[in-house]
N, C-alpha and C positions, 0 to 999 in steps of 0.2 A: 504493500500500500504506500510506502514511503517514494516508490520507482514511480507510482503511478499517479502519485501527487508531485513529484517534478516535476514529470513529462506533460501533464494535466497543465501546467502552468503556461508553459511554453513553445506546446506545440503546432497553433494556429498561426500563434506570430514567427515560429521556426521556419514553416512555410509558405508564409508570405516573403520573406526576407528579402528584401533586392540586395540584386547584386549576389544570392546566392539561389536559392530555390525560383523565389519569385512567381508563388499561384497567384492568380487572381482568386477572387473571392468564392466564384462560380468553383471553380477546381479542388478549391480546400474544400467546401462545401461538401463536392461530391466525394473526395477522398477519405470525411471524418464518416460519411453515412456508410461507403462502401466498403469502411474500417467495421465500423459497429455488425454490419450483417457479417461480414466476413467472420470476425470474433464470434458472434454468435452460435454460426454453423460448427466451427473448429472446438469450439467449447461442446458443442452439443453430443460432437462425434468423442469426443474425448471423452466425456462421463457417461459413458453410454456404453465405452469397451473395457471403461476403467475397472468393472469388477474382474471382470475375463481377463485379461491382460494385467493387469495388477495396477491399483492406487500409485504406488510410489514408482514405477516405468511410466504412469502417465505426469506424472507431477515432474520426472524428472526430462519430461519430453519438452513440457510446455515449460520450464526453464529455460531449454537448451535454445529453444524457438526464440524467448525471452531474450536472450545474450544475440543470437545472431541479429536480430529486428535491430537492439543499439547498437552496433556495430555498422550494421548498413546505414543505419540515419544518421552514423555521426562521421561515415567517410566520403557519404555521397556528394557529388559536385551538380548543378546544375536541375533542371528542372524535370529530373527525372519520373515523369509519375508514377509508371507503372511499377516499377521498380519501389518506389518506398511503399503505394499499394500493399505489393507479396510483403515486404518486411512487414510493415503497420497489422494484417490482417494475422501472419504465420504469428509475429511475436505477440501478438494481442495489446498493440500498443492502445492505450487507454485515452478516449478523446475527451470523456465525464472528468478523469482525472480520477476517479473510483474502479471498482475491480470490473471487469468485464468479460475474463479470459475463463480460465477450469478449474482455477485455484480457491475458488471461494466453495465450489459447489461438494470439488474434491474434501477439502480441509473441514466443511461442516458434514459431511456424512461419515467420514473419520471420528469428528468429534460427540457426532451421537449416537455410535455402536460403542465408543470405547464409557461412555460416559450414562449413567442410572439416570431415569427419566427426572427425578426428584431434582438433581442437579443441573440437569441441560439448560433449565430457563437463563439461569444465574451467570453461567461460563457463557453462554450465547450473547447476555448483554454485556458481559468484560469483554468478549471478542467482538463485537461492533465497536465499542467503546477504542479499543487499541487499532483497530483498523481507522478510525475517522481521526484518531491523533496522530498515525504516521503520515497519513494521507495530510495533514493537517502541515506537520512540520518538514515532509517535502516538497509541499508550495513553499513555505518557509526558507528552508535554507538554498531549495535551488534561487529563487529571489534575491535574497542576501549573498549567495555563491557568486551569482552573474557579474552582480555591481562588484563584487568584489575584485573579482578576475579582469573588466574591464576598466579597472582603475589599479592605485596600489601599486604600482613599478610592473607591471604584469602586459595592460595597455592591448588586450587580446580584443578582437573586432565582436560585435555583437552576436555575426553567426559563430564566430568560433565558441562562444561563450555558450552559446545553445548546444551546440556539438558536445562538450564537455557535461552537460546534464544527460545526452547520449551515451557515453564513454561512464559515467555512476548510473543508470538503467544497465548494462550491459554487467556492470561488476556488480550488482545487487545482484543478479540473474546468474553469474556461476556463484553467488557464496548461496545463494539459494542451492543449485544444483549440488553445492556440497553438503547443504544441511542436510536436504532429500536422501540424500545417500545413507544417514543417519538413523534414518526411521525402521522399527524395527516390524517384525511381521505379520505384527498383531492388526496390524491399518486396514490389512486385507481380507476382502470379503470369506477367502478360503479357511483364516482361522477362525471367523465367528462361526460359519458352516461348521465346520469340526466343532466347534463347543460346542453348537445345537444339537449336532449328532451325539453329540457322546451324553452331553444331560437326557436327552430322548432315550438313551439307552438306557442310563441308569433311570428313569422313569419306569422304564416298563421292567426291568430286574426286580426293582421295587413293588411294582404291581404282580408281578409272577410271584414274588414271594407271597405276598398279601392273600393270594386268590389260595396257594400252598394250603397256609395257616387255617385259610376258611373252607376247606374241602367238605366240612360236616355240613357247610349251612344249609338251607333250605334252596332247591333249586328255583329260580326266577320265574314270576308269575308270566304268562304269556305275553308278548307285546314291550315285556323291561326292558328287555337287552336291543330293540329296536329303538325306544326313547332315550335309551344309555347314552346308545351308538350315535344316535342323532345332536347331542346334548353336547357332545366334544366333536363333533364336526367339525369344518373350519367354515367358515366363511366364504359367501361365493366370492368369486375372484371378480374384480370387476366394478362398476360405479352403477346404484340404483337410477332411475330416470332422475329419481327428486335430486340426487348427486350432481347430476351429470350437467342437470341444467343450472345449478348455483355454480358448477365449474365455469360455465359456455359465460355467462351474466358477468362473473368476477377477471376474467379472463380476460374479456372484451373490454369492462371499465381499466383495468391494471393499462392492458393495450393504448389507451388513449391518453392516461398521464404519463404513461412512457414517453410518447410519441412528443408529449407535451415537454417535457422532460428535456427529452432530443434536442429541442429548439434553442434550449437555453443549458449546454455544457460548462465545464472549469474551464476548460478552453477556449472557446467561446465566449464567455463572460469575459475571461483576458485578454481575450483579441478586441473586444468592443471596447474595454476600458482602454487600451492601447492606444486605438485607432484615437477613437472620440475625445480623451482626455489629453493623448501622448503622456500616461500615467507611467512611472518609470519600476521596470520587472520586481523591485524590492517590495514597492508598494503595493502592488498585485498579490504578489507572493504573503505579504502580511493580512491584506483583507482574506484571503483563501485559508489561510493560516485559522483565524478568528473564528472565520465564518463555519467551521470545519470544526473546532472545539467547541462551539456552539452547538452546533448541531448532533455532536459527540454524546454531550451529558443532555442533552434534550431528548434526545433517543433514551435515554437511562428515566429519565422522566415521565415518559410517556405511558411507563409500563403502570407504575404508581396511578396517573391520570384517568389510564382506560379501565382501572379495575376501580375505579369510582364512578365511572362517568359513559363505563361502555366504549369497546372497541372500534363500531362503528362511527358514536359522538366525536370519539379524541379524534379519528383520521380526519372526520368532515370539518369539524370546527377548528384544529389548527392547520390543515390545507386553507383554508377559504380566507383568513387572511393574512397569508403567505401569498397566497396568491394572485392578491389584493398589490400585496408590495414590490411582486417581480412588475405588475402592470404602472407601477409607477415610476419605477427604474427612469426609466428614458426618459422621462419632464420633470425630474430633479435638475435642477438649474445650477448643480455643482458638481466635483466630484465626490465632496464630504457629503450631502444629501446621497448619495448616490453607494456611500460607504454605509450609510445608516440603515436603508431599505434593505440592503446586502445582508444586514445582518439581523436586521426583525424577522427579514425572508428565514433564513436559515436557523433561528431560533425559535419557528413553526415546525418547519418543514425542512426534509428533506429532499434561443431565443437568437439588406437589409435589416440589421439588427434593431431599430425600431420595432418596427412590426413580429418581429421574431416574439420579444418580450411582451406585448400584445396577445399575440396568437398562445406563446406558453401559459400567460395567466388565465387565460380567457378556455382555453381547451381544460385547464385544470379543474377552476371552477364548474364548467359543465359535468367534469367525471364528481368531484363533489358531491352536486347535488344530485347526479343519477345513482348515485352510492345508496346516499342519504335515501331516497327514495326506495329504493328496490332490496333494502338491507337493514333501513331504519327498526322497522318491528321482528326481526328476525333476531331469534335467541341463540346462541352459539351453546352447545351443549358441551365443548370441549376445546 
């Protein structure tokens, strides 16, 4: 998370850069969207083969992917697209500035087979919590890195300073590949299998004996051993209709403040501020900083909130005015207004750039209240 709040910082304005990349706005555009699907897909195929093939070969692949992706974006010359494309998409370089790759999905289904149900809640919100502060303090110091490097007897040009946040994604990515290496065998689905198996076994030992000791009882009335049998069944496999349609309803709302989401990235946010302000990388990097520990212990917050207040109330009513203040973004008449919004927004909640922030707030609020609506009287049993 620390790599991917760097790179979050500085990779819109990396590729705009004259005189080195040099997209237009159209190009970066397409290239952050054709990042996100691409990531998407390669995430999908990864946690998919990850029990088969093993957790820690896939962990230790999307590393390796990781390290090559900064390597290419921190040697490439000129306006190569397709080329950083394959990097961007293979290494899952991160356009939100948040995880997007296989690493989050791998690391929490790890963490809830090795972990008793009693405790998951708690470990789940320390691991959001430590994820939104490295994320936080690698906007942070790549920010403070940059100015640094171009000043200080150093006097390095502004892309080369970007290249260098390139060059710490790529070395975060082998000390990663070497952590992975570390993990032990337990991560894989094959040793939980064996435990099941083998507790199953002594299950029914236990019951063979059981059945031993009662050989005298009285034989079973007709039709017992049919309700027995039925009684520890499993479960059909599979989603009821009434399932299947709260999936299709929450799926489709999630869908729309994603989309809404999209519009307005860390990247993105930094490129606008850039652009509109010519706000200098330190400054950026502090506001993402903030807004990112903010949003850190707010998440820690929300758990307390929604069990007073209902998990449906807490999402609708602190989305709605968050989303209130990404629409006010752009007619802030400063940058300090403009820092303030930034961070009510993200002390809520979890973007032509005008209209971008517009269309996010405005798509947000619509998912809102279609929530509210179609979820409001709906009782969650678990």
């Amino acid at each position: 998370m620390f790599a991917y709040g760097s790179v979050g910082l500085i990779l819109a304005m990396f590729l705009s850069q004259s005189g080195g990349l040099g997209f237009d706005d159209t190009q970066i555009g397409t290239m952050l969207a054709l990042t996100l699907f691409g990531d998407a897909a390669i995430s999908f195929v990864i946690t998919m083969y990850a029990d088969r093939l093993g957790k820690r070969l896939m962990l230790l692949i999307g590393s390796a992917l990781m390290a090559m992706s900064g390597v290419i974006f921190a040697t490439t010359d000129g306006p190569k697209f397709w080329l950083l494309l394959f990097a961007a998409t293979a290494g899952v370089i991160s356009p939100s500035g948040n995880e997007v790759g296989p690493f989050m999905a791998l690391e929490q289904s790890i963490i809830s087979e090795l972990l008793s149900p009693q405790t998951r809640t708690s470990i789940f919100a320390l691991y959001n919590l430590v994820g939104y502060v490295s994320t936080a303090l690698g906007s942070l110091l790549a920010g403070i890195g940059m100015t640094y490097l171009m000043g200080n007897g150093y006097d390095l040009s502004q892309l080369d300073a970007y290249r260098c946040v390139f060059v710490e994604y790529a070395a975060i990515a082998t000390l990663l590949l070497l952590m992975f290496l570390l993990l032990s065998g337990r991560i894989e689905a094959q040793h939980h299998q064996a435990a099941a198996a083998a507790a199953k076994a002594a299950a029914a030992a236990a019951a063979a004996q059981e059945a031993d000791e009662e050989a005298t009882a009285p034989l079973l009335q007709p039709g017992e051993g049919e309700e027995s049998e039925a009684a520890v069944a499993p479960p059909p496999v599979g989603l009821s209709g009434k399932s299947l349609k709260l999936v299709i309803t929450l799926s489709t709302l999630f869908s729309v403040d994603s989309l809404a989401g999209g519009l307005i990235t860390n990247t993105l946010l930094a490129y606008y501020l850039k652009v509109t302000y010519d706000t200098d990388t330190a400054y950026i990097g502090q506001i993402l900083f903030v807004s990112n520990i903010i949003a850190g212990f707010s998440s820690l917050l929300s758990g307390w909130v929604a069990s007073k207040c209902g998990l449906i109330n807490t999402m609708v009513f602190t989305h709605l005015p968050s989303s209130i203040f990404v629409i006010l973004i752009p007619l802030m008449p400063s940058l300090e207004w403009v820092t303030v919004m930034l961070y009510l927004r993200f002390s809520l909640s979890q973007g032509l750039f005008r209209y971008a922030f517009f269309m996010c707030g405005g798509l947000k609020i619509a998912y809102d209240i279609a929530l509210l609506i179609s979820f409001g009287k709906f009782k969650l049993e678990n």
